[in-house]
DRENPA-3360 file (N, C-alpha, C; in nm, 2 decimals, always signed):
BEGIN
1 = XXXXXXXX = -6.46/+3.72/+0.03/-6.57/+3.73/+0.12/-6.67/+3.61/+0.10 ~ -6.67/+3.55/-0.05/-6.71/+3.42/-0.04/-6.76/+3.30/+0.09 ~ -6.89/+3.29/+0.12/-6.88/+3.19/+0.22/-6.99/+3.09/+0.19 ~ -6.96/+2.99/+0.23/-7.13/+2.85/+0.23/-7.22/+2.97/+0.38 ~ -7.34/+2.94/+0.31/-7.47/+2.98/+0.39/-7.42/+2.95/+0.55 ~ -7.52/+3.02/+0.62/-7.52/+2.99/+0.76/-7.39/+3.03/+0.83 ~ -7.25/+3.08/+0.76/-7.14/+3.06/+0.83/-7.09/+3.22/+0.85 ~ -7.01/+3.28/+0.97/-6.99/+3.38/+0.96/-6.87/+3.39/+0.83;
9 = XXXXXXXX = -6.89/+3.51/+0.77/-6.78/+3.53/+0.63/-6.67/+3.67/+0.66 ~ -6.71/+3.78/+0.72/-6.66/+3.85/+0.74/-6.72/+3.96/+0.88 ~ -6.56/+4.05/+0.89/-6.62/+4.07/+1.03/-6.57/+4.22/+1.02 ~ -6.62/+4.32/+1.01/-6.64/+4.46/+1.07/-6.58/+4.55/+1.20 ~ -6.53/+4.66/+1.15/-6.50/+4.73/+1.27/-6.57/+4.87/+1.22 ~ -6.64/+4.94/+1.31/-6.72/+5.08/+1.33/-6.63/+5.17/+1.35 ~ -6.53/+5.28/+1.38/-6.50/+5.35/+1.47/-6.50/+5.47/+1.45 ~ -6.47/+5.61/+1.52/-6.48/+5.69/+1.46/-6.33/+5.77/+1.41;
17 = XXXXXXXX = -6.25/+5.69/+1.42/-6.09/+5.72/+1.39/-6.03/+5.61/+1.37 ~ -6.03/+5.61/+1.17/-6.04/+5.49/+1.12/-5.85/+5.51/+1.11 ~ -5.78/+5.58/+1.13/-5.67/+5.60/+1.11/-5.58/+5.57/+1.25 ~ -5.63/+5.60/+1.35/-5.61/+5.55/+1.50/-5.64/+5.40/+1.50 ~ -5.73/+5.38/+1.47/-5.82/+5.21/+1.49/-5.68/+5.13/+1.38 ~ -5.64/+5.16/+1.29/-5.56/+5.09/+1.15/-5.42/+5.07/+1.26 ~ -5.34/+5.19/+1.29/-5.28/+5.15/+1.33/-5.24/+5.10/+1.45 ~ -5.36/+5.09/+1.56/-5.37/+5.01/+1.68/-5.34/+4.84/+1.66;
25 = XXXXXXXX = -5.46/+4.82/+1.55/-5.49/+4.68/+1.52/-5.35/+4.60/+1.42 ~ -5.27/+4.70/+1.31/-5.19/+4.61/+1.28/-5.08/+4.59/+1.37 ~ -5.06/+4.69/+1.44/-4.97/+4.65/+1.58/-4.98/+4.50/+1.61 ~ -5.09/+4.55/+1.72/-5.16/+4.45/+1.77/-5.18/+4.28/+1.70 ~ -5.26/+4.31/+1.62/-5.27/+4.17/+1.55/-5.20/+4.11/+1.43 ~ -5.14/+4.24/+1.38/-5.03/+4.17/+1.29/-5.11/+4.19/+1.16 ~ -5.21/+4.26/+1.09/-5.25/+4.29/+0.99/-5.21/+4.39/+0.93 ~ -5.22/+4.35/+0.76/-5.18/+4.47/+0.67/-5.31/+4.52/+0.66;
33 = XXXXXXXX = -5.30/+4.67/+0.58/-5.43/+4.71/+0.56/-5.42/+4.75/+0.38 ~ -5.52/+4.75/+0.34/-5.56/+4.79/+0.17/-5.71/+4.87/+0.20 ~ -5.66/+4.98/+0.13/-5.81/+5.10/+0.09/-5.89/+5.04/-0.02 ~ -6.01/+5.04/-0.05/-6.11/+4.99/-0.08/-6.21/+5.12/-0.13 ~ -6.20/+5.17/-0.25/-6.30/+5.27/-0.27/-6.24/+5.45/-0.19 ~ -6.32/+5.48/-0.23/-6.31/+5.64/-0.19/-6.40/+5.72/-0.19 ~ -6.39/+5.82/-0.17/-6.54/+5.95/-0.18/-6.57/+5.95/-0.06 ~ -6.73/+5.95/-0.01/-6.76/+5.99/+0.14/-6.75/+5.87/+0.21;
41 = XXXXXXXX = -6.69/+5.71/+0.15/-6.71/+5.61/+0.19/-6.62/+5.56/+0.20 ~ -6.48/+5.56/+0.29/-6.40/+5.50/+0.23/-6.38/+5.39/+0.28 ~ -6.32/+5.25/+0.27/-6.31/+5.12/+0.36/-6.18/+5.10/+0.30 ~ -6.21/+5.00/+0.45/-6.04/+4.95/+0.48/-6.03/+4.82/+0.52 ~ -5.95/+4.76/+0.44/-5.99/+4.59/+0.49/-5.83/+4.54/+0.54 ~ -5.83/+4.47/+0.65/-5.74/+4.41/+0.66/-5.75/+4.26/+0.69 ~ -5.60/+4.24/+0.65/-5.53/+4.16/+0.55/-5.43/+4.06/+0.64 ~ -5.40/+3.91/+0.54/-5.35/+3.81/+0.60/-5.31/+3.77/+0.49;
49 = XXXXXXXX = -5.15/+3.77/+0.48/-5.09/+3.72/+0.36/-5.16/+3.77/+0.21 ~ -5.18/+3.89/+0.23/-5.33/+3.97/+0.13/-5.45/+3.95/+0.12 ~ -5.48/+3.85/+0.16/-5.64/+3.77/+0.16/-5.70/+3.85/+0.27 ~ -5.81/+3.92/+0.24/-5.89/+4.05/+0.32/-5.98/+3.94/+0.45 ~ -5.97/+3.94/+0.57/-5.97/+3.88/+0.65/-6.12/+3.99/+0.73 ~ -6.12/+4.09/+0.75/-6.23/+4.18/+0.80/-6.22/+4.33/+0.70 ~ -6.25/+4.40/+0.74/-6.28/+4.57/+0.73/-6.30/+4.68/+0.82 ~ -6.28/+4.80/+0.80/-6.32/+4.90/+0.89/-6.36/+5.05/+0.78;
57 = XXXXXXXX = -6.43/+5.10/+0.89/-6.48/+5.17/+0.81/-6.57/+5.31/+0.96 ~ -6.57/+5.45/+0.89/-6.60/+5.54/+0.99/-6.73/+5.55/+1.02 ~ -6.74/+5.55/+1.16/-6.93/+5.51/+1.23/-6.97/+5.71/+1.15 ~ -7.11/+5.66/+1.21/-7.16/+5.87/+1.20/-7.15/+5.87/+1.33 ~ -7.13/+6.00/+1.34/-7.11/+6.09/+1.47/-7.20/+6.09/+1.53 ~ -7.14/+6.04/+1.63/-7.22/+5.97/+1.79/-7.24/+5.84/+1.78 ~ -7.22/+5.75/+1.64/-7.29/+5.63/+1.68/-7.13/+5.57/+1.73 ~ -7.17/+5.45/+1.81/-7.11/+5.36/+1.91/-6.99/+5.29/+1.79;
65 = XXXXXXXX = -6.88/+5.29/+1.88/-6.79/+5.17/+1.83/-6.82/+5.01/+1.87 ~ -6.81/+4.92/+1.72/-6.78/+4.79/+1.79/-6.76/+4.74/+1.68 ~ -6.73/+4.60/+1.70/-6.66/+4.47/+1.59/-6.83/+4.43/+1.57 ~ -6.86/+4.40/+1.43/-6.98/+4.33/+1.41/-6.95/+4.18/+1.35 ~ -6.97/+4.10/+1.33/-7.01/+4.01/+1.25/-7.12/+4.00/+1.08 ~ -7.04/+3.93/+0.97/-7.13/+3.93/+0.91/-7.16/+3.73/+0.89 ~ -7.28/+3.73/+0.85/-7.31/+3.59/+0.84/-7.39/+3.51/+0.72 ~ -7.33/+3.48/+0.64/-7.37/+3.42/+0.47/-7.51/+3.36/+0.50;
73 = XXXXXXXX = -7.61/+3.37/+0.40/-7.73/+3.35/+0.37/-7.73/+3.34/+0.19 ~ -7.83/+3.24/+0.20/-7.90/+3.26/+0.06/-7.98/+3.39/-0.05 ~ -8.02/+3.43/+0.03/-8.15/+3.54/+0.02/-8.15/+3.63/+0.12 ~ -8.10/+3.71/+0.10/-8.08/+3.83/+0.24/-8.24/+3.91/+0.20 ~ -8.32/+3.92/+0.15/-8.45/+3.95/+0.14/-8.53/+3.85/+0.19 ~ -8.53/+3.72/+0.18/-8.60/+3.60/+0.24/-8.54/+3.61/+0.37 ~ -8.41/+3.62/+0.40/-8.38/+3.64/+0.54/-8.43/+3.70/+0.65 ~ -8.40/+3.82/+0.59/-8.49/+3.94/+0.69/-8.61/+3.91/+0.73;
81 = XXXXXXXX = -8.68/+3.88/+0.60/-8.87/+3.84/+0.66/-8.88/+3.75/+0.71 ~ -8.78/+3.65/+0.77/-8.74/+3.49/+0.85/-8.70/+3.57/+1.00 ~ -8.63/+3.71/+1.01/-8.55/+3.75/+1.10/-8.64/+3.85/+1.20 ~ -8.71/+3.87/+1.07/-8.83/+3.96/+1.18/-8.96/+3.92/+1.17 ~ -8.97/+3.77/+1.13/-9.07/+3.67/+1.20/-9.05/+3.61/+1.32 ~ -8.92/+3.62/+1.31/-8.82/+3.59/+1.52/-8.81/+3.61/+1.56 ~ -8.86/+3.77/+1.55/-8.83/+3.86/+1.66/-8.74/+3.95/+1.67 ~ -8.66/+3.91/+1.57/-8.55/+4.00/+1.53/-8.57/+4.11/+1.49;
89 = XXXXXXXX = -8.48/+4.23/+1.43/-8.50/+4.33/+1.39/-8.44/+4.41/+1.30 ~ -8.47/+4.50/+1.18/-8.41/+4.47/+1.06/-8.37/+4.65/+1.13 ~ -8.22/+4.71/+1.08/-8.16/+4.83/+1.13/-8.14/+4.88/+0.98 ~ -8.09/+4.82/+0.84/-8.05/+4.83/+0.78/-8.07/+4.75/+0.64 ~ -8.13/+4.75/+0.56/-8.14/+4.70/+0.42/-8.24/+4.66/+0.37 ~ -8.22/+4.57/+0.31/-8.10/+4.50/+0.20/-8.04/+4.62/+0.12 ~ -7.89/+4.62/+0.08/-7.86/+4.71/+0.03/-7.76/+4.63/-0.09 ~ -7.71/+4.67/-0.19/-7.65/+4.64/-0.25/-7.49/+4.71/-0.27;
97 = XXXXXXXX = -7.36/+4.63/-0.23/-7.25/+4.69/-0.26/-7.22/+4.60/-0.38 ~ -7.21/+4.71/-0.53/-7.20/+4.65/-0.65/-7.12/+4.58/-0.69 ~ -7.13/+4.46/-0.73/-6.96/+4.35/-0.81/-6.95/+4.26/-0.70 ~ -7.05/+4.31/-0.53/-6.96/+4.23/-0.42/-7.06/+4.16/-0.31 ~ -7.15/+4.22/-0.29/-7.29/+4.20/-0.20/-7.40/+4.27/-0.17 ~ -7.48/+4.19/-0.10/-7.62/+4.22/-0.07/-7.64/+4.22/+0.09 ~ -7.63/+4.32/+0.16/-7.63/+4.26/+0.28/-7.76/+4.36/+0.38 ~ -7.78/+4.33/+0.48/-7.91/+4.37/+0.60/-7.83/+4.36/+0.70;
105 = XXXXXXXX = -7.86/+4.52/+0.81/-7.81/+4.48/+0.91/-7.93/+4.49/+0.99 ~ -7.95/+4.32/+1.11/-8.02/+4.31/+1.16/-7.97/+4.34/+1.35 ~ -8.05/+4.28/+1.40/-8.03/+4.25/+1.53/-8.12/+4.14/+1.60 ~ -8.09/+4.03/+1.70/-8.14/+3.89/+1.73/-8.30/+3.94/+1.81 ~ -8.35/+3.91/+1.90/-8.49/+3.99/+1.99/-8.39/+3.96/+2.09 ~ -8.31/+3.94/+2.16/-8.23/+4.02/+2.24/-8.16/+4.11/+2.26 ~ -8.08/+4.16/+2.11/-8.06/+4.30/+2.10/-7.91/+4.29/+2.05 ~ -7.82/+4.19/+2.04/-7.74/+4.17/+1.99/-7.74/+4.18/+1.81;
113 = XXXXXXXX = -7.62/+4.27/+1.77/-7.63/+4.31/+1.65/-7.55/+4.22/+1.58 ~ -7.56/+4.21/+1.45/-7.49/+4.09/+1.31/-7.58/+4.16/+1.21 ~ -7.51/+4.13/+1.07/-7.53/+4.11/+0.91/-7.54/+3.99/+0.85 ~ -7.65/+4.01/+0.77/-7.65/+3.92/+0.71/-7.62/+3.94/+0.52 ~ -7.58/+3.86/+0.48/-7.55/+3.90/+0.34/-7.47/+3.81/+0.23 ~ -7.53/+3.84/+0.13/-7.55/+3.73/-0.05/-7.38/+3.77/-0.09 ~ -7.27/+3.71/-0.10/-7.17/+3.74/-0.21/-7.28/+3.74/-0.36 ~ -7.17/+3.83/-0.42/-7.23/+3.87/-0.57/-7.19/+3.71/-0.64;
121 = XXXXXXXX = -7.27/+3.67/-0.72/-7.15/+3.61/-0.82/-7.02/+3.61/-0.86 ~ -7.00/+3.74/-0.86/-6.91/+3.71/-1.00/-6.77/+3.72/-0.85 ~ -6.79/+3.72/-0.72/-6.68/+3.71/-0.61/-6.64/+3.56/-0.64 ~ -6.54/+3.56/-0.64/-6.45/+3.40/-0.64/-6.37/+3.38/-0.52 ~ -6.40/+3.27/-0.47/-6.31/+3.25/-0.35/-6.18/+3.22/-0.40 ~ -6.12/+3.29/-0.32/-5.92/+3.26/-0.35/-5.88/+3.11/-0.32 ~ -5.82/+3.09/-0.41/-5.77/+2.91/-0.41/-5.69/+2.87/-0.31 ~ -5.58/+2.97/-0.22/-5.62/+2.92/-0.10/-5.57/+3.03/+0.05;
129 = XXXXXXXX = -5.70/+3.03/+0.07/-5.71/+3.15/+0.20/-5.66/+3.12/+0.32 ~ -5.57/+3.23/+0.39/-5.53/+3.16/+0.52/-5.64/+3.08/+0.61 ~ -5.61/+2.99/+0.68/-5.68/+2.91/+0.80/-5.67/+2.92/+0.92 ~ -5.75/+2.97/+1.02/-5.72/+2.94/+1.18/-5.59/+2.81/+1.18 ~ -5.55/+2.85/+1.28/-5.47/+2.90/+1.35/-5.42/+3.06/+1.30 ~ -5.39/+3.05/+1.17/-5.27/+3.14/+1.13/-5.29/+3.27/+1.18 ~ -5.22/+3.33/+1.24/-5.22/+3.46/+1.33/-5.31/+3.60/+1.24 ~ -5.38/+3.61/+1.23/-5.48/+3.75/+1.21/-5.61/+3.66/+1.13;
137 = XXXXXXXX = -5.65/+3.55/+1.12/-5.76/+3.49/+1.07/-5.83/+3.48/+1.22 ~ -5.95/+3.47/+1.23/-6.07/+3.53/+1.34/-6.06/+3.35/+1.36 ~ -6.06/+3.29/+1.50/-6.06/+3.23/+1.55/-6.17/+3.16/+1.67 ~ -6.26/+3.26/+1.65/-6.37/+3.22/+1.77/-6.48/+3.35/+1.76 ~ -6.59/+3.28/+1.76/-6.76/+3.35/+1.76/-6.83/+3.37/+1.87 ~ -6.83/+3.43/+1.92/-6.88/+3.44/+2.10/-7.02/+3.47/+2.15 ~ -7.13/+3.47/+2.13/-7.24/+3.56/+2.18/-7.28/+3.53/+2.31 ~ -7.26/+3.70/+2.42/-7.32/+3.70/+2.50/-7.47/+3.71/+2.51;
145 = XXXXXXXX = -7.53/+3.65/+2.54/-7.69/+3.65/+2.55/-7.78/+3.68/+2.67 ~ -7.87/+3.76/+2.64/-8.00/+3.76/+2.78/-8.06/+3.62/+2.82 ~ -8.07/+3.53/+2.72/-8.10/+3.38/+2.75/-8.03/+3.34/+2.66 ~ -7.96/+3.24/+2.72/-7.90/+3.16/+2.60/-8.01/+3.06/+2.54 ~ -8.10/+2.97/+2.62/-8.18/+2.88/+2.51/-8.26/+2.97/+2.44 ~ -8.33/+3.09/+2.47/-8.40/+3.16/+2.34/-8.28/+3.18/+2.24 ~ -8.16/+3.25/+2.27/-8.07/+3.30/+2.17/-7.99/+3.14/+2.09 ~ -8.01/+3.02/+2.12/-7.99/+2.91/+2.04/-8.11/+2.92/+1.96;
153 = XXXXXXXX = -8.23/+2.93/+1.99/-8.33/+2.85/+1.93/-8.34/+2.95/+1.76 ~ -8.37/+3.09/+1.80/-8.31/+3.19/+1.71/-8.22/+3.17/+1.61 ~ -8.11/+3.15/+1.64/-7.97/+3.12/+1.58/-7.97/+3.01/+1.46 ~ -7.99/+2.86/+1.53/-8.01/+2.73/+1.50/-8.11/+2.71/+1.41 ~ -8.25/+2.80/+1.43/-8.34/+2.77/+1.34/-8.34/+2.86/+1.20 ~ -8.24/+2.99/+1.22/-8.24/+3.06/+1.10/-8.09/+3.02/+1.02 ~ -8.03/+2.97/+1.07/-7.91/+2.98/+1.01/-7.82/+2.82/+0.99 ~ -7.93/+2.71/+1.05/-7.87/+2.54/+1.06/-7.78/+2.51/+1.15;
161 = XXXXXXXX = -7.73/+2.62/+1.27/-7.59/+2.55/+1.33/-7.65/+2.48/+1.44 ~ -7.60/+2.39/+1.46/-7.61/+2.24/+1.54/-7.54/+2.27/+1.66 ~ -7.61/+2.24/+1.79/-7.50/+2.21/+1.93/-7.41/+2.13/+1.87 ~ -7.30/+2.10/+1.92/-7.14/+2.06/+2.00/-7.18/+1.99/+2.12 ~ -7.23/+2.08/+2.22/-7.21/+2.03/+2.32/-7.20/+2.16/+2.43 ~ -7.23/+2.11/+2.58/-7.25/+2.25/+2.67/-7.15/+2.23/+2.78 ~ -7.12/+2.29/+2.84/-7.00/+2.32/+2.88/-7.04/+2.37/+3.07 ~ -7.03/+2.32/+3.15/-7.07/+2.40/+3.29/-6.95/+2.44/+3.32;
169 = XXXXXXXX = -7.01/+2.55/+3.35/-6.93/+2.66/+3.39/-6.94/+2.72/+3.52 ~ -7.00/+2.69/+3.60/-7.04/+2.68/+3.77/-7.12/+2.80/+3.76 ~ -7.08/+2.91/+3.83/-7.14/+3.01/+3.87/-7.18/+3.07/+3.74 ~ -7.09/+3.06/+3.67/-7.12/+3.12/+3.52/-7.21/+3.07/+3.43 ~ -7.26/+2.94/+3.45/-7.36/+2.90/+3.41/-7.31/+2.80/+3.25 ~ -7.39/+2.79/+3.17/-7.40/+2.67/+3.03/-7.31/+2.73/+2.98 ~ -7.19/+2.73/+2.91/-7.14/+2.76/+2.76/-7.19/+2.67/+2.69 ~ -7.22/+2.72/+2.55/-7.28/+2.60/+2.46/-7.19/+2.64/+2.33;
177 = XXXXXXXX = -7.14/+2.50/+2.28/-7.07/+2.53/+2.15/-7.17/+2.48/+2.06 ~ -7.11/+2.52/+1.88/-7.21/+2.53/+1.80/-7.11/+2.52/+1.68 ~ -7.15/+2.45/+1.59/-7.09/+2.40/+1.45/-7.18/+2.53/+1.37 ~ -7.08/+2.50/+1.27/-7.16/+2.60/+1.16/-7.15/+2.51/+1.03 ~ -7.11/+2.37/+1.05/-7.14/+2.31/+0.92/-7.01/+2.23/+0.89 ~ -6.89/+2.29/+0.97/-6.77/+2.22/+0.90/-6.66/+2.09/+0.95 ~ -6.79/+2.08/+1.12/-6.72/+1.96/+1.19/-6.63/+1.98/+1.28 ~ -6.55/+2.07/+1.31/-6.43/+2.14/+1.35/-6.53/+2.04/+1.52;
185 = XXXXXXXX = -6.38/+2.03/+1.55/-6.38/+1.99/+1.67/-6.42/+2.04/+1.82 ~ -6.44/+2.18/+1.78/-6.45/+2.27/+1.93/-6.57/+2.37/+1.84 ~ -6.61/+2.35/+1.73/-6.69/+2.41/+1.66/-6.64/+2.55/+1.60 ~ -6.73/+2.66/+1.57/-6.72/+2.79/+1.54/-6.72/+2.88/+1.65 ~ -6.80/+2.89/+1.76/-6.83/+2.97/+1.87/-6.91/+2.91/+1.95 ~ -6.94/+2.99/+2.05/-7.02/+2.97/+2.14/-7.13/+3.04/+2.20 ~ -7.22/+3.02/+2.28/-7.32/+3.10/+2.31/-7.34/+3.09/+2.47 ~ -7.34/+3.21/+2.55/-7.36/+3.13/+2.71/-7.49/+3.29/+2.77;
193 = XXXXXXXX = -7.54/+3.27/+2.88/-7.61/+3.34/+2.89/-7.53/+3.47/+2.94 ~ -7.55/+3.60/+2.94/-7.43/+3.71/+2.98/-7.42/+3.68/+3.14 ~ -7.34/+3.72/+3.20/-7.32/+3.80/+3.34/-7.39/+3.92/+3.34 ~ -7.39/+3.98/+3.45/-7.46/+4.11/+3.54/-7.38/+4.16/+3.48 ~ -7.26/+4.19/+3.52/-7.14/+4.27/+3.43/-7.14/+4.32/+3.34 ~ -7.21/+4.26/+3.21/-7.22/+4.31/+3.07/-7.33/+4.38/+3.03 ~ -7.35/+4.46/+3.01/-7.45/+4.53/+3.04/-7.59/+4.51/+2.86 ~ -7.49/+4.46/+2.84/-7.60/+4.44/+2.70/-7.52/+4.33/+2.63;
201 = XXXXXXXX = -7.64/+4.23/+2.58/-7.63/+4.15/+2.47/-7.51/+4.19/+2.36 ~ -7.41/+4.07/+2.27/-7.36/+4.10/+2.21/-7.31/+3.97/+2.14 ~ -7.23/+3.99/+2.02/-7.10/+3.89/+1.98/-7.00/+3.93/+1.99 ~ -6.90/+3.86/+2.03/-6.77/+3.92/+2.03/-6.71/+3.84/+1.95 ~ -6.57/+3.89/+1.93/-6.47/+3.80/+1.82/-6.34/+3.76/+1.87 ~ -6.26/+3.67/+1.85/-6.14/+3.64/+1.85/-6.06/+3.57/+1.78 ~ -5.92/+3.71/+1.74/-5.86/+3.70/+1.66/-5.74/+3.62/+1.70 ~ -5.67/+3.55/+1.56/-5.56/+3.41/+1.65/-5.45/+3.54/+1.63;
209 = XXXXXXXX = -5.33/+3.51/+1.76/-5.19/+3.58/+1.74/-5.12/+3.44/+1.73 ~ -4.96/+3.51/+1.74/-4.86/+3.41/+1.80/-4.87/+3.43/+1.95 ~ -4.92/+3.48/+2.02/-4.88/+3.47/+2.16/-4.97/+3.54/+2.24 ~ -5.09/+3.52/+2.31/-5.16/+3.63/+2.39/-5.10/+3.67/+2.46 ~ -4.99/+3.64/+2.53/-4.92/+3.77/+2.65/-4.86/+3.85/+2.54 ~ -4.81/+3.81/+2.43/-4.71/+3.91/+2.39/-4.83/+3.99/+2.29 ~ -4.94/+4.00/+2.27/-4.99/+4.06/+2.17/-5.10/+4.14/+2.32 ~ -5.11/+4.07/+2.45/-5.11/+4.19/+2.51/-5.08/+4.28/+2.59;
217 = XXXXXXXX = -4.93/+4.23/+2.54/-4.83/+4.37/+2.58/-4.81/+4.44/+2.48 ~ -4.85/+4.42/+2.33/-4.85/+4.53/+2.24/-4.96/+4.63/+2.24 ~ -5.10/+4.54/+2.34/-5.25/+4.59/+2.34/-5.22/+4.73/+2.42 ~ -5.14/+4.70/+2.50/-5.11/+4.83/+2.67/-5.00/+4.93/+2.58 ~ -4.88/+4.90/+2.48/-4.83/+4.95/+2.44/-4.89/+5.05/+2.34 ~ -4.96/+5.02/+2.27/-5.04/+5.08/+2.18/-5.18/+5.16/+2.26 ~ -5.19/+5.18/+2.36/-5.31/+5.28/+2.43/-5.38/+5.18/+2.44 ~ -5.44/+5.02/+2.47/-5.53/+4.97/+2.51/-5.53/+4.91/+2.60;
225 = XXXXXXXX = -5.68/+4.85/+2.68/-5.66/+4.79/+2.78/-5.70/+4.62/+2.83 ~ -5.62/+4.59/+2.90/-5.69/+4.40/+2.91/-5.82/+4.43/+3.06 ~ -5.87/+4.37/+2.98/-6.04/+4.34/+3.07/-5.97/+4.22/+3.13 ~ -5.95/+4.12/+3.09/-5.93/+3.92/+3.13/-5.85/+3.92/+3.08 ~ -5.77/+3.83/+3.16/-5.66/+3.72/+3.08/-5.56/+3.70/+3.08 ~ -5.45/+3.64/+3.03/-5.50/+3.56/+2.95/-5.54/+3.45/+3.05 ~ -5.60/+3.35/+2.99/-5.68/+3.25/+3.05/-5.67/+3.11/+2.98 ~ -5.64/+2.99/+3.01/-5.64/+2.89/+2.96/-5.77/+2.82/+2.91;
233 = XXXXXXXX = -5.82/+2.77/+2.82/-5.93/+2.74/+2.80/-5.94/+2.57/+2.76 ~ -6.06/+2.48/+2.74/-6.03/+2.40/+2.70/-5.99/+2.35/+2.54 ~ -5.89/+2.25/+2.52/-5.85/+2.28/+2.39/-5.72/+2.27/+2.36 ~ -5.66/+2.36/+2.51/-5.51/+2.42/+2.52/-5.53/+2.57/+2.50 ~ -5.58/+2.63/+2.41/-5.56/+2.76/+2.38/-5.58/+2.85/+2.47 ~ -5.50/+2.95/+2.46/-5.48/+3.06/+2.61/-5.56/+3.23/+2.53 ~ -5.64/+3.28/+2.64/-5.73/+3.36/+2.56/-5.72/+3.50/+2.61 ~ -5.78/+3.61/+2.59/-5.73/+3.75/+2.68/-5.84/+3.78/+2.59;
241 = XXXXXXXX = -5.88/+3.91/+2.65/-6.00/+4.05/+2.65/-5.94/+4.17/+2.65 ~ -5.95/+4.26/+2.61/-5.91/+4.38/+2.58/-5.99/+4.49/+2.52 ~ -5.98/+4.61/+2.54/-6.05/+4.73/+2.47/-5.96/+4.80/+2.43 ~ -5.97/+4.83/+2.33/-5.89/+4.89/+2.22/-5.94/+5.08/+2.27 ~ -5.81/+5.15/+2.22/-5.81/+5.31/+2.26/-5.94/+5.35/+2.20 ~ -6.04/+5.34/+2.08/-6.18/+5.40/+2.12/-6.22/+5.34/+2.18 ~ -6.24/+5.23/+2.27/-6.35/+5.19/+2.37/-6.41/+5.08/+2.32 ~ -6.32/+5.02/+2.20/-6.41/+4.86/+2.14/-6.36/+4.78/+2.20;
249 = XXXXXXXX = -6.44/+4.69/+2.27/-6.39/+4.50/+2.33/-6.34/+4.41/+2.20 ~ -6.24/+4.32/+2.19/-6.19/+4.25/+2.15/-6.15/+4.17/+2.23 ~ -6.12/+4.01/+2.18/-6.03/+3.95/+2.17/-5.93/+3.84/+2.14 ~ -5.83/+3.77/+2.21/-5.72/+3.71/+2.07/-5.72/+3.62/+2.17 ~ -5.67/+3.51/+2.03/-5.65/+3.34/+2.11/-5.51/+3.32/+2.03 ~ -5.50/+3.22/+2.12/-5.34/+3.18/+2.03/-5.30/+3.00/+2.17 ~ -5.25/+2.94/+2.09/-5.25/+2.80/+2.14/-5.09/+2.81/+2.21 ~ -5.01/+2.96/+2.22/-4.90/+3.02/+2.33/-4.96/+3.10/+2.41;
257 = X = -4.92/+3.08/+2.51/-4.95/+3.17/+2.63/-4.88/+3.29/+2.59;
% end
């Protein structure tokens, strides 16, 4: 889970049928899973060539399914009081999970939800972790936003990521890309203002396959459904939307149709 500041490091799944969700998703995306602890907490991380790529873990009853994001910081205590000097809003912490991190779950002053959070020391990053492309490593950072220039100014000033560059999109308005530090050519994600459609602020995620048609015909195979797609983007890469059998949005990129 090791990451440099500012960058997202790991990514979260809520649901309330963590055993339905396991085997939807390794279908689907091609992940193994490994159990993590036990008692009233149990987690579940999955895996890319063993290198733990996200987690899942069971919501409380009634709360909402969704994919979160987490996003490395120095000081997840200095954070927060940066985060809700912004307008943001703190839901959760700082808490400590022992040997491993420090994390806060906040939310932006638009209402979009993310973590923030300290690896421990004594975490070593693996000598060498899969890379985008490779099929189940997370490939793209999405945030739908109520404004996109408030939800940049937010972002950029708490966490360093730099425009890319913006993108017209006609009726749809600005996409804006956004570095997180490592130069990458199309950046980390993007930020664009939402549609009417979506009914609330968010980040979404996308996971790389070998093939978005064929990963979503595993999506329909396995009880889920495609919202978009797939769709050509620029880049080359071909993209699709989906909601998974509890009701969570996802979705996968892959440079095959």
């Amino acid at each position: 889970m090791y990451t440099p500041k500012g960058k997202f490091g790991w990514y979260e799944l809520m649901t309330p049928d963590t055993a339905a969700s396991e085997a939807f998703y390794t279908k689907v995306i091609g992940w193994t899973t490994s159990q993590v602890g036990g008692g009233d907490m149990p987690y579940t991380t999955f895996n890319v060539d063993g290198y733990g790529v996200a987690g899942m873990l069971t919501g409380p009853p009634g709360a909402p399914s969704f994919w979160i994001g987490y996003i490395s910081v120095d000081d997840v205590d200095a954070h927060v009081v940066k985060i809700e000097e912004a307008g943001g809003k703190l839901w959760k912490g700082p808490t400590d999970v022992p040997g491993m991190l420090r994390f806060a779950v906040c939310s932006d002053p638009q209402g979009a939800a993310f973590i923030v959070f300290t690896s421990d020391p004594a975490m070593q990053s693996p000598a060498n972790p899969p890379q985008p492309p490779t099929p189940g490593t997370i490939g793209w950072n999405e945030l739908y936003a109520t404004d996109l220039e408030s939800a940049w100014t937010f972002y950029s000033t708490l966490f360093g990521w730099t425009k890319l560059s913006d993108m017209d999109m006609g009726a749809m308005g600005t996409y804006r890309l956004f570095d997180e530090g490592d130069n990458k050519p199309m950046g980390a994600g993007g930020i664009m203002t939402k549609p009417p459609a979506i009914d609330r602020p968010y980040w979404g995620f996308y996971f790389n396959v070998d093939s978005t048609s064929a990963a979503i015909e595993r999506t329909t195979a396995a009880g889920g459904s495609l919202i978009n797609g797939p769709s050509q983007v620029p880049g080359g890469g071909w993209i699709a939307t989906a909601v998974d059998p509890q009701g969570v949005v996802f979705s996968v990129v892959s440079q095959n149709k």
